[in-house]
TORVO-662571 format. One line per 8 residues: for each residue x, y, z of C-alpha. Coordinates in pm, whole numbers, plus 50000, padded with zeros to 5 digits. Layout:
N
X:Y:Z  ...
//
This chain:
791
50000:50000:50000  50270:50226:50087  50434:50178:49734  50096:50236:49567  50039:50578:49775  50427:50681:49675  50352:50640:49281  50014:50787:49315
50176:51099:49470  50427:51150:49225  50160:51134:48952  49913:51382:49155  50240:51575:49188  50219:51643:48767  49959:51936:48814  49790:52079:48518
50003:52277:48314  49867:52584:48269  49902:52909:48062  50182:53008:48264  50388:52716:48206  50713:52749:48025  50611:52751:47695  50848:52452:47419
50788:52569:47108  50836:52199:46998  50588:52021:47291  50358:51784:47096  50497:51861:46729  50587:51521:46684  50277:51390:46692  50100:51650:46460
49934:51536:46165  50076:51164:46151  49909:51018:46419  49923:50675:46237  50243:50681:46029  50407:50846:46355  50280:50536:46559  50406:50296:46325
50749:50475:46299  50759:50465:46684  50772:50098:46684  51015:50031:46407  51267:50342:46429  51553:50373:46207  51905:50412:46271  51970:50739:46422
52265:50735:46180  52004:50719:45874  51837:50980:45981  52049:51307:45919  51779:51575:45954  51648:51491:46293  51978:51429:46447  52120:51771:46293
51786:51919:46398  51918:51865:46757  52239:52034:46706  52133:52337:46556  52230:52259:46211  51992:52114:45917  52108:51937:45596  52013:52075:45272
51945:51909:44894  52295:51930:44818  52433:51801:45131  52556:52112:45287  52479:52265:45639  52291:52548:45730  52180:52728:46099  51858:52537:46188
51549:52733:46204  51448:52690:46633  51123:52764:46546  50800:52523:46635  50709:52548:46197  51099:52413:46147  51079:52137:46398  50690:52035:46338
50863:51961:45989  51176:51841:46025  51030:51549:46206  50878:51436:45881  51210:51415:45736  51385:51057:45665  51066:50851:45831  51096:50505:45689
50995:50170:45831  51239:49994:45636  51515:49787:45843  51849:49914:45788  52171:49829:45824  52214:49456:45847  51863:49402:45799  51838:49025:45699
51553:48856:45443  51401:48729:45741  51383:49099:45869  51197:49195:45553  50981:48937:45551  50832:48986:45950  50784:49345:45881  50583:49229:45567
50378:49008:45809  50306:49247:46060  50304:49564:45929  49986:49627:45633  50033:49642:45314  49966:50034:45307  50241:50124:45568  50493:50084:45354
50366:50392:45142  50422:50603:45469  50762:50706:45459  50649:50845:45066  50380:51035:45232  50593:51210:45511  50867:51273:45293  50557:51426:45026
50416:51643:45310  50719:51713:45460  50816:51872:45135  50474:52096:45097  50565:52219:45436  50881:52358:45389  50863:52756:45286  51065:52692:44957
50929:52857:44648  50627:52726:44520  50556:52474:44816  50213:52460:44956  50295:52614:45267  50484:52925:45072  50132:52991:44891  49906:52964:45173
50161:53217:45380  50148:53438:45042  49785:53448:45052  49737:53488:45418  49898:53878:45309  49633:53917:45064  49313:54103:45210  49136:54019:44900
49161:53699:45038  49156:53760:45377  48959:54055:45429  48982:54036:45788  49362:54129:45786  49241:54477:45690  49079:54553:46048  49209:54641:46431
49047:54412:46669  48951:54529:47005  48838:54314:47327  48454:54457:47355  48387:54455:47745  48049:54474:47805  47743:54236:47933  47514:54277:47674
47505:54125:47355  47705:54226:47039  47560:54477:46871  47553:54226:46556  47367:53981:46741  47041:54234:46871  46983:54313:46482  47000:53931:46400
46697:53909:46689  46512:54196:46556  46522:54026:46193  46495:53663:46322  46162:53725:46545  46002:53845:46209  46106:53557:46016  45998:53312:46281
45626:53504:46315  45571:53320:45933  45687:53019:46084  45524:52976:46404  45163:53062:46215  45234:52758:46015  45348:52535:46299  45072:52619:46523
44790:52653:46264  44726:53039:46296  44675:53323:46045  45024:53520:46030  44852:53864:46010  44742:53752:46398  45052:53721:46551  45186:54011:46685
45558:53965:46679  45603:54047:47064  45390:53721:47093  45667:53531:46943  45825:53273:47200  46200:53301:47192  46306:52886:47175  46648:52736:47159
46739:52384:47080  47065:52262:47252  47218:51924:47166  47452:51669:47367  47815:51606:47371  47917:51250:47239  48115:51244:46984  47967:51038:46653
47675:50941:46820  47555:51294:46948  47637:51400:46551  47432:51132:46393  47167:51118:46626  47134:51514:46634  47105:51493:46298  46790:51270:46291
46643:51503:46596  46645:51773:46394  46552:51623:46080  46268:51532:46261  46233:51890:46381  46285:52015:46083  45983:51821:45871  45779:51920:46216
45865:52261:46144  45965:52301:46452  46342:52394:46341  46181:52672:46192  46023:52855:46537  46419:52828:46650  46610:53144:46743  46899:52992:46844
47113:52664:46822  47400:52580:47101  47581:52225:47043  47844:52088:47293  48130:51875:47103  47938:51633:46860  47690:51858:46872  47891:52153:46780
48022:51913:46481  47709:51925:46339  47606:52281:46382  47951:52327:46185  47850:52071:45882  47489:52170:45873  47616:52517:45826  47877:52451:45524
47861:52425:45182  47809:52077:45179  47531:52052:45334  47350:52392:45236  47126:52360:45527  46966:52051:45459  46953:51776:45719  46897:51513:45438
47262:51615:45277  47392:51570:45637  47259:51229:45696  47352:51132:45328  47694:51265:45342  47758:51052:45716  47711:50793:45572  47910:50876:45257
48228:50952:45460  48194:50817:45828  48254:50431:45729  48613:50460:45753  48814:50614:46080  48929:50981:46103  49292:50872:46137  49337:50579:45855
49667:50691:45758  49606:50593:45353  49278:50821:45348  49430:51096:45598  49757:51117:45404  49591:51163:45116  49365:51442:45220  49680:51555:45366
49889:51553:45023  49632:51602:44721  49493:51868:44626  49239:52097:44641  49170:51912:44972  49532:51947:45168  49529:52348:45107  49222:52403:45311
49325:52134:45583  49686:52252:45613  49638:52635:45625  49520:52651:45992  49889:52480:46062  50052:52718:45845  49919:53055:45977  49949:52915:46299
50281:52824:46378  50437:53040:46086  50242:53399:46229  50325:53295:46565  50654:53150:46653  50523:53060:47059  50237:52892:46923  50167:52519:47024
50073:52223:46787  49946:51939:46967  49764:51623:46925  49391:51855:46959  49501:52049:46648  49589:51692:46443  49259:51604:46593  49080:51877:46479
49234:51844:46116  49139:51476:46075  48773:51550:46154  48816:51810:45947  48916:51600:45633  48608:51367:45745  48364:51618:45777  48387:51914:45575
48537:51762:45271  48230:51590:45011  48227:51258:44896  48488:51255:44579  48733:51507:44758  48622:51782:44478  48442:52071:44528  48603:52132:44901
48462:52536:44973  48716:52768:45179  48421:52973:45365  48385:52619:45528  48684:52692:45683  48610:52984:45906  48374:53041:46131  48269:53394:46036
48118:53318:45711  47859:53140:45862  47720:53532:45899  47581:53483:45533  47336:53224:45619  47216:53417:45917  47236:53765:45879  46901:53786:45773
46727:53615:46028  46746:53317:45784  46818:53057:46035  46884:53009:46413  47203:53156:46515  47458:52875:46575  47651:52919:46942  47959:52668:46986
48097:52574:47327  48465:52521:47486  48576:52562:47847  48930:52666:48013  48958:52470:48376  49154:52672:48616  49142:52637:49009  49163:52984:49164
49461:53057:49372  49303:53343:49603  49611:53306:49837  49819:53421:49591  49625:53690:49487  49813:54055:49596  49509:54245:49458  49298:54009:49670
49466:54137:49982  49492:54507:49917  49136:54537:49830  48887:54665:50112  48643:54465:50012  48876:54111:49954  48707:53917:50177  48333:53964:49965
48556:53899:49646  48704:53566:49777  48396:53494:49893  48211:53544:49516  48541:53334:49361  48473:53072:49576  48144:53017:49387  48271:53091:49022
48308:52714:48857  48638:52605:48773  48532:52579:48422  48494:52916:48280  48282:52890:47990  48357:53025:47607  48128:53086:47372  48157:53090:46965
47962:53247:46768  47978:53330:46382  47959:53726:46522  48184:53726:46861  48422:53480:47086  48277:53584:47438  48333:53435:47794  48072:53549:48031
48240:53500:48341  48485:53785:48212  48217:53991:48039  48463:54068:47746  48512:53897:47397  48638:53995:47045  48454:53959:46645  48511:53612:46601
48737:53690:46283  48978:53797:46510  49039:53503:46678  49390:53337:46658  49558:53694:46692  49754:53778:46998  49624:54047:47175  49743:54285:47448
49544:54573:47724  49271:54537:47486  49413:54509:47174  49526:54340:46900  49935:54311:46825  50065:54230:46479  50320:54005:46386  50689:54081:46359
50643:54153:45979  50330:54380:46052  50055:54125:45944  49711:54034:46121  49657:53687:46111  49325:53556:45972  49125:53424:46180  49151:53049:46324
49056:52811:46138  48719:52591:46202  48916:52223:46199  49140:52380:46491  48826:52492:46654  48644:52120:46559  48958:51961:46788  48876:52186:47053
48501:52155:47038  48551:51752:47056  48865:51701:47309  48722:51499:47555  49027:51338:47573  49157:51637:47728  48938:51528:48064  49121:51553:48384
49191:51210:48573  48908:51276:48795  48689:51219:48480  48922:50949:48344  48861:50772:48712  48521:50876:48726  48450:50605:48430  48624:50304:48551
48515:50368:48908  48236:50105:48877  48438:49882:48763  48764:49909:49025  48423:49926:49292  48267:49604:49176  48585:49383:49205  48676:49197:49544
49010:49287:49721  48989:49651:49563  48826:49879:49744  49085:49980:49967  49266:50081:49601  48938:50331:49497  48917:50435:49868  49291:50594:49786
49240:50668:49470  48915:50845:49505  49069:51029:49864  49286:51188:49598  48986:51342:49367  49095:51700:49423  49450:51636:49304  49348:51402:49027
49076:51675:48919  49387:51919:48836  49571:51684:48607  49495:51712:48222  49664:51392:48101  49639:51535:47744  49735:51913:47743  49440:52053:47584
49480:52300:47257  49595:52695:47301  49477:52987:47159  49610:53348:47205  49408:53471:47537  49228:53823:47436  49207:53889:47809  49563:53955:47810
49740:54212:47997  49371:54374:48091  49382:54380:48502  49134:54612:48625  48928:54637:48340  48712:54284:48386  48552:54163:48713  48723:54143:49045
48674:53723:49017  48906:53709:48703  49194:53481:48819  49522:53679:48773  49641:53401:48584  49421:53524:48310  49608:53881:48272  49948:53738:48282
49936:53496:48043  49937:53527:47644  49745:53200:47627  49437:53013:47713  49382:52608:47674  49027:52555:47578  48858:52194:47594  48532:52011:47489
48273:52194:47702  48136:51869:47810  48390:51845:48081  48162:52068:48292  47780:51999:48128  47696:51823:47848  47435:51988:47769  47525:52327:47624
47198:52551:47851  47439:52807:47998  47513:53027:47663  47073:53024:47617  47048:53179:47963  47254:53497:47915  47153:53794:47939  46948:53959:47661
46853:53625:47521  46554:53594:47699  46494:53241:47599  46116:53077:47681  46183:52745:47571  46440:52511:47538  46433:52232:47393  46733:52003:47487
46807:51646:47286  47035:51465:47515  47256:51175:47337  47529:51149:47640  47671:50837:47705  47453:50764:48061  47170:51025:48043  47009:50858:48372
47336:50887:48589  47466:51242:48397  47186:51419:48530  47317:51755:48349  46970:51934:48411  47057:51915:48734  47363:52114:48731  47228:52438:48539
47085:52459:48899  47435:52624:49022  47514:52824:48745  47120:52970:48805  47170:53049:49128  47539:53217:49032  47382:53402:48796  47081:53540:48993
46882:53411:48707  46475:53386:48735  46213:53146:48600  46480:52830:48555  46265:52512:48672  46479:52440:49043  46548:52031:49085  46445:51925:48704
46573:51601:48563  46617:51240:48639  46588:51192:48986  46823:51057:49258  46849:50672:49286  46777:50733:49627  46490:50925:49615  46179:50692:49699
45854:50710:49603  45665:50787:49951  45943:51093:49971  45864:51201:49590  45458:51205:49661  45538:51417:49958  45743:51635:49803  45497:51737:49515
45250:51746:49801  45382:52034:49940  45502:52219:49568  45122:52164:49500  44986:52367:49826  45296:52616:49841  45337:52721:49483  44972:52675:49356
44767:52929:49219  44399:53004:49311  44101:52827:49212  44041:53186:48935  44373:53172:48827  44345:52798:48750  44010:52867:48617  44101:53132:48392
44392:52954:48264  44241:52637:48188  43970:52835:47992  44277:52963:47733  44445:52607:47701  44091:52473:47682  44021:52768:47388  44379:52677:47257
44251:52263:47210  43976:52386:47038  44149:52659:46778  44332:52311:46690  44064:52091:46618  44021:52098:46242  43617:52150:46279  43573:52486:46496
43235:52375:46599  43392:52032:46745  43403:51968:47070  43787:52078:47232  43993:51730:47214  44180:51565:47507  44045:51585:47820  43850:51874:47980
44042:52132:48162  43801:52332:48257  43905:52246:48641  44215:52044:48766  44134:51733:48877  44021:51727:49231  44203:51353:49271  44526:51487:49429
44653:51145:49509  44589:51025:49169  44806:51331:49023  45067:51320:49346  45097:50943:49262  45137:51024:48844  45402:51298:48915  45604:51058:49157
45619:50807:48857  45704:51021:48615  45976:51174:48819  46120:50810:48865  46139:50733:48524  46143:50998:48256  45976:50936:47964  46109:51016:47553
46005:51385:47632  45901:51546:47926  45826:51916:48004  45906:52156:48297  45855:52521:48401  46028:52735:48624  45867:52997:48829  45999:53391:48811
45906:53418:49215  46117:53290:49487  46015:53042:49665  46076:52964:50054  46165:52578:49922  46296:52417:49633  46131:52069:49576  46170:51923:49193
45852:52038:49026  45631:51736:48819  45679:51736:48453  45393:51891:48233  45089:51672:48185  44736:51763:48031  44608:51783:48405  44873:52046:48460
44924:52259:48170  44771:52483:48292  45110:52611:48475  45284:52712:48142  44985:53011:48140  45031:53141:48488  45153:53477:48491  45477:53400:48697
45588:53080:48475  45946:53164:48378  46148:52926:48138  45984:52592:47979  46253:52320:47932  46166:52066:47695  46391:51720:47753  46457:51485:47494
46691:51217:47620  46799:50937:47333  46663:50630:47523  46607:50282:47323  46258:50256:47159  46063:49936:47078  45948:50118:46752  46373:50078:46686
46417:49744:46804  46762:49604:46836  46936:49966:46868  47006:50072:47237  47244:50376:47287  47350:50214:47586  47443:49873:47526  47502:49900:47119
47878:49892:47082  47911:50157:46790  47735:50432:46956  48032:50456:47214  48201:50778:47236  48488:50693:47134  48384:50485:46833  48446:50707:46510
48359:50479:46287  47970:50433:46135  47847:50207:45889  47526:50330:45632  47323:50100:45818  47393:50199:46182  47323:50555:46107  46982:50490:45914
46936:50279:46292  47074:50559:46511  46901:50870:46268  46548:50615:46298  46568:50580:46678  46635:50968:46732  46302:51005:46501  46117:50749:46718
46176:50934:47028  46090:51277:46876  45758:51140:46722  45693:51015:47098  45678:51375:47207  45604:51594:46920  45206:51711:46997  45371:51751:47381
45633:52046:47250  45311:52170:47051  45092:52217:47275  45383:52361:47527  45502:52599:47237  45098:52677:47208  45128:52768:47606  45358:52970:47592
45243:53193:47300  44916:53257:47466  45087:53361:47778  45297:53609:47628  45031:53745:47425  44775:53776:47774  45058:53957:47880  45081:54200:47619
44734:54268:47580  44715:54298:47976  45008:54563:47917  44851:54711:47642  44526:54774:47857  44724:54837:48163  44880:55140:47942  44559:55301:47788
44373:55283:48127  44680:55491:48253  44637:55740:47957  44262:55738:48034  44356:55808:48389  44567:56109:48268  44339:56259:48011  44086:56263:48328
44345:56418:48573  44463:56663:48339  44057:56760:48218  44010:56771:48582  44274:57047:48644  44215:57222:48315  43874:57285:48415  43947:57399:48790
44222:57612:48631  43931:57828:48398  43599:57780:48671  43851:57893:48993  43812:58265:49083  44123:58256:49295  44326:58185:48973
//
C-alpha cells in the first residue's frame, strides 16, 4: 500500500500545466498530423545514423538538397517539419531477408507507402518557392483573400450582447412570426411579433453518436417545422460538429445532405493513415486542411501544435470535405462566414461551446489582499466554477464569466490591454481556422483524471480485494481533478494584459498569460443551457436532445441549477431532471404534496387559465364547431393522490420527452417540480411561469428494436467509425423518440404563446387605462384652472 500511495503521489504531483507554464515551442509537434504513420514509425525506428535531419535538427544545424549545412530554424514550423524528414519503416543496416519478411507480416500492406507520404508532406511544408505552405503564407497577406487582415480588433467589454447579434433578433423574430403561424395553425397577420416565443434547441456532447443522432432530431424537427420557430442553436462537442456541417457548403442547410453525406464519409476512421495522408497531400483538399497549421505556427513562433490540432484536422478532412474530395469550399473553413446564412434572420444563430479549467489561487492573489472589500471577492470566487465557459459564435468569441470577447474573425491573433498586436512583419493573422476549433470543440480526451477515474470507478468498485485501492484513489479526487493527462489546445488569450478592466473574480492568471487552453465543454455539462440563459437572450423554451453516454446517471439538468443560482437568474425550473436513485417514492409524493399547496395558484387563476388552454385545444381541432379534444380542463382534477401518485412516477422514470417550468418568484423551498401533463398545463399560462425546458433524452425505443444507445457497441464515444446502416438505425431511433413527444412540444410551444400574448394585451390595457387616467386628471385640472376665481 505504501508503494501504491508513493507512485500515486508523484503522479498527483504532475499538476495541470497551465498558461503560465514554460512555453516549448516543439511540445507535441511530433505527433501532429501523423498520428498513424508516427505510431508505426515509433515501433520500428531507424538508425539514428540514417536519419540526418532529425539528428542535425538537435544540434542546431539542418542538411540541405545538396548536402551542405545550414543554421537550423528553432522555430515550432521548422521542427513540426523536420520530424517528417527521413521517416521510413524499412530495416536498415544489416537488415536480413528474414527481417523483411516479419515486417511484411506484421506491418499492412499500406504502411509501407508512409515514409512516401511524410517525405511528400514534409516537402509541401517547407517555405521553399512554390511549396504549399509558401502559397498559403502568400495568401494569408492578401486582404482580398483575407479581408479580415484589413481591420484592428479590440476586446469589447460589456454584458450585453454584440451589437451584431440584437439586429439578428430583431430580423429573426420576424422571420419566425411566418413560421410559428404555420406550425401552430394560425393566420400570420394575427401574431403580433412580441407574441413570438424566443426557443432554443441545445444538443449533447458525444462524439459520433451525438452527431448522427442530432442529425435525425432535427431532421425530425425540421419536417415538424419546429426547426423553423428556433432562434437559436447551442451544440456541445458532437453537437457543435454538426452545427459546423449543417452550416457549410456541403450541406447547404439541409439535414437530408447531412445524413447522406455521414454515411458517405463516416465508414472509415478519422485517422486511417492511407485516406488521411491523402487528404493531407492532394489537392484541392490538403490546402484548406493545412492552412490553419501554416498561419498558425508560421504567424506565431510561441504557438503550440498538439495532438487537439491533428485532431481537429482529421475531423476536418472527414467532415467538411464531400464525397469525391472535389468541390472542398474555403468559407467552410472559418467560422465567420457562417454570417451569410444568418444575417438575415434566415436561420437560428449557431453558438459553439469550449471551456478553460483553472482552480483559483486566492492566496496568491496581491490584489485580493489590498482590496477593502477582499474578503466579499474571495467569497464570490469561491462560487465561480472552475470551468469558465467560452462561447463561439459566427459574430463574437465571448466568455461570460469575464464579460469581454472579440469579432470572432479575430480570433487566433495575439492580443494585448485590449488590443490586437501584429506580427513581427506587421501582418494580422486571419482568423483560426474551424478544423482547429472542431479539435477543441471535441477534446474529451483532454478530461482531467478525475473524469478518466470517474469512468472506471464502477468497475475498480465492483471487484473483490479493491476497494481499499478506489478508497485511495478516490481520497485523491481533488488532486486528480487538476491533472489534464492530454494538454488541451491553446489559443492566444484576448484577456491579456487587461487587470482592472474585467471583474474582480478574474483569476490573475488570466492577465498574465498570452494564452488560454480551451477543451470540449462537456467536461463541465453536456448539455450546452448556459450560453441560452445569458443575458438579453431571453429564451422561453428550450428544447434540449440529450445523446450522452449515461443520460440517467449524467443528470446535466441538474447542474444548470448552480450556474442559476450564480447568475441570479429567474424562472429556471429548480430540481428538474432524472431523479436521485435514492429518492423513493413515499418521499417524491410528499414532496409534490407540498410544491402543489405552496406554489399553487387560486382556484380563478386555474380557472382562467384552463379556459385559454381549453380555447387553445379547440382553435386546433380541424372542425371549429367540434368539441375541444383531450380531456376537459376546465378544472384540475380534484384527485390529488391520483396526480401526486402520476408525478412521483414520472419523476422516477422519465419518459422520451418530458416538460418543465420554472417559476419567476422565489420560493421559501425548492422541491423538483412534476413534469407537464394535460392535468397540469395549465402552469405554462400562469403569469409567473418563467422558462419551459423541453427534455429529449435518446433512450432505446421498441418502435427501433435492436438499437440501444447504451448497450450498442458503435454508439460509444469513442467509436468514430459508422456504417450506412447503423446511422439509418441511430438517425430512425432519434426520430422514434421525437415522434413520441412531438404534439407535447406543441401544445407547450401553444402555452407559451398565449401567455405572452395575455401579457401583452394585459400591458397594452394596463397602458391606455393609465392614459385614460391622465386625460381625466389633466381635464380635471384644466377645468378647475378656467371655473377657479382665485386663479
Amino acid at each position: 500500500m505504501a508503494r501504491q500511495q508513493s507512485r500515486l503521489g508523484y503522479f498527483l504531483s504532475r499538476q495541470q500545466k497551465t498558461e503560465s507554464k514554460s512555453r516549448s515551442p516543439a511540445a507535441g509537434s511530433l505527433s501532429v498530423l501523423t498520428l498513424g504513420a508516427l505510431l508505426v514509425y515509433s515501433l520500428y525506428p531507424t538508425d539514428e545514423s540514417q536519419r540526418p535531419a532529425l539528428a542535425n535538427a538537435r544540434t542546431g544545424a539542418v542538411q540541405t538538397e545538396d548536402g551542405t549545412s545550414a543554421e537550423a530554424d528553432q522555430s515550432v514550423w521548422s521542427k513540426t517539419t523536420d520530424n517528417f524528414e527521413g521517416v521510413s519503416l524499412a530495416p536498415q543496416g544489416d537488415a536480413t531477408v528474414i527481417a523483411d519478411k516479419v515486417l511484411d507480416f506484421i506491418l499492412p500492406e499500406w504502411s509501407k507507402n508512409i515514409p512516401a507520404y511524410a517525405r511528400k508532406l514534409q516537402r509541401e511544408l517547407t517555405m521553399g518557392p512554390g511549396t504549399l505552405a509558401d502559397e498559403i503564407w502568400r495568401e494569408a497577406h492578401d486582404p482580398s483573400i483575407h479581408p479580415e487582415i484589413q481591420y484592428e480588433a479590440r476586446v469589447r467589454v460589456s454584458e450585453h450582447l454584440c451589437e451584431e447579434e440584437k439586429t439578428f433578433l430583431s430580423r429573426r423574430k420576424k422571420v419566425v412570426v411566418a413560421s410559428l403561424a404555420k406550425y401552430l395553425g394560425l393566420e400570420e397577420k394575427d401574431i403580433n411579433p412580441d407574441d413570438v416565443p424566443i426557443m432554443a434547441m441545445c444538443g449533447s456532447g458525444g462524439g459520433l453518436r451525438a452527431l448522427i443522432a442530432g442529425a435525425g432530431s432535427l431532421q425530425s424537427t425540421a419536417e415538424d417545422g419546429l426547426f423553423d420557430c428556433m432562434t437559436y442553436m447551442s451544440g456541445v462537442s458532437g453537437s457543435c460538429w454538426l452545427q459546423s456541417l449543417f452550416f457549410s457548403s456541403v450541406a447547404e442547410r439541409n439535414l437530408d445532405q447531412v445524413i447522406g453525406h455521414l454515411k458517405a464519409r463516416v465508414g472509415v476512421h478519422i485517422a486511417y493513415p492511407p485516406t488521411a495522408f491523402s487528404l493531407l497531400t492532394s489537392a484541392p483538399t490538403n490546402k484548406y486542411i493545412l492552412s490553419g497549421l501554416v498561419e498558425k505556427l508560421k504567424g506565431d513562433p510561441e504557438a503550440d501544435f498538439g495532438l487537439v490540432d491533428a485532431y481537429g484536422m482529421l475531423l476536418a478532412a472527414r467532415l467538411l470535405v464531400p464525397k469525391g474530395e472535389l468541390g472542398v469550399n474555403e468559407k467552410d473553413f472559418k467560422l465567420s462566414s457562417q454570417q451569410e446564412h444568418i444575417r438575415y434572420g434566415q436561420y437560428p444563430l449557431p453558438i459553439y461551446t469550449a471551456v478553460r479549467h483553472e482552480i483559483p489561487d486566492l492566496s496568491a492573489s496581491p490584489a485580493a489582499s489590498s482590496s477593502p472589500a477582499s474578503e466579499a471577492v474571495k467569497e464570490v470566487a469561491k462560487k465561480e466554477s472552475w470551468f469558465q465557459w467560452f462561447e463561439m459564435t459566427p459574430y463574437e468569441f465571448f466568455c461570460e464569466e469575464f464579460g469581454a470577447g472579440i469579432p470572432t474573425w479575430a480570433m487566433g491573433r495575439k492580443f494585448e490591454a485590449g488590443h490586437d498586436k501584429t506580427t513581427e512583419d506587421g501582418l494580422r493573422l486571419p482568423e483560426l481556422r474551424i478544423p482547429s476549433l472542431l479539435g477543441i470543440w471535441g477534446s474529451a480526451f483532454c478530461a482531467t483524471l478525475s473524469h478518466y477515474y470517474r469512468e472506471i470507478r464502477p468497475l475498480i468498485k465492483s471487484v473483490a480485494g479493491l476497494q481499499a485501492v478506489d478508497e485511495l484513489i478516490w481520497g485523491h479526487n481533488q488532486g486528480l481533478s487538476k491533472v489534464h493527462p492530454i494538454d488541451p489546445a491553446s489559443v492566444p488569450n484576448f484577456a491579456f494584459g487587461m487587470r482592472g478592466k474585467l471583474p474582480q473574480t478574474v483569476p490573475d492568471s488570466i492577465y498574465d498569460n498570452e494564452y488560454i487552453q480551451l477543451m470540449d465543454a462537456g467536461m463541465s455539462n453536456n448539455l450546452p443551457i448556459y450560453p441560452l440563459l445569458r443575458p438579453g437572450r431571453e429564451v422561453d423554451i428550450i428544447v434540449a436532445f440529450d445523446a450522452s453516454a449515461d443520460v440517467k446517471t449524467d443528470n446535466w439538468l441538474s447542474e444548470v441549477e448552480g450556474y442559476a443560482r450564480q447568475r441570479g437568474i429567474k424562472g429556471w425550473p429548480i430540481g428538474i431532471g432524472w431523479p436521485k436513485p435514492t429518492m423513493s417514492a413515499n418521499s417524491t409524493a410528499k414532496e409534490l404534496d407540498q410544491a402543489q399547496a405552496q406554489s399553487g395558484p387560486s382556484a380563478d387563476q386555474k380557472l382562467a387559465s384552463a379556459q385559454v388552454n381549453q380555447a387553445v385545444r379547440h382553435a386546433e381541432s380541424n372542425d371549429p364547431s367540434s368539441p375541444a379534444p383531450g380531456p376537459d380542463l376546465s378544472s384540475p382534477s380534484n384527485d390529488k393522490e391520483t396526480q401526486v401518485e402520476k408525478a412521483a412516477q414520472a419523476a422516477h422514470e422519465l419518459g422520451y420527452c418530458t416538460v418543465w417550468v420554472g417559476c419567476t418568484q422565489e420560493r421559501s423551498s425548492d422541491p423538483p417540480p412534476p413534469p407537464i401533463d394535460d392535468t397540469s398545463s395549465w402552469r405554462l399560462m400562469e403569469p409567473d411561469a418563467g422558462i419551459a425546458v423541453v427534455y429529449l433524452p435518446y433512450l432505446a425505443n421498441d418502435k427501433v428494436p435492436g438499437v440501444d444507445p447504451a448497450t450498442s457497441e458503435y454508439m460509444s464515444t469513442w467509436n468514430f467509425v459508422y456504417t450506412p446502416e447503423q446511422i439509418e438505425n441511430a438517425v430512425a431511433l432519434a426520430r422514434a423518440n421525437y415522434s413520441e413527444g412531438r404534439e407535447q412540444i406543441r401544445a407547450t410551444v401553444r402555452a407559451v404563446y398565449e401567455r405572452k400574448k395575455r401579457r401583452r394585451l394585459e400591458r397594452e390595457a394596463e397602458a391606455k387605462n393609465e392614459r385614460r387616467r391622465k386625460r381625466m386628471r389633466l381635464g380635471i385640472v384644466n377645468k378647475l384652472g378656467h371655473g377657479d376665481h382665485f386663479s
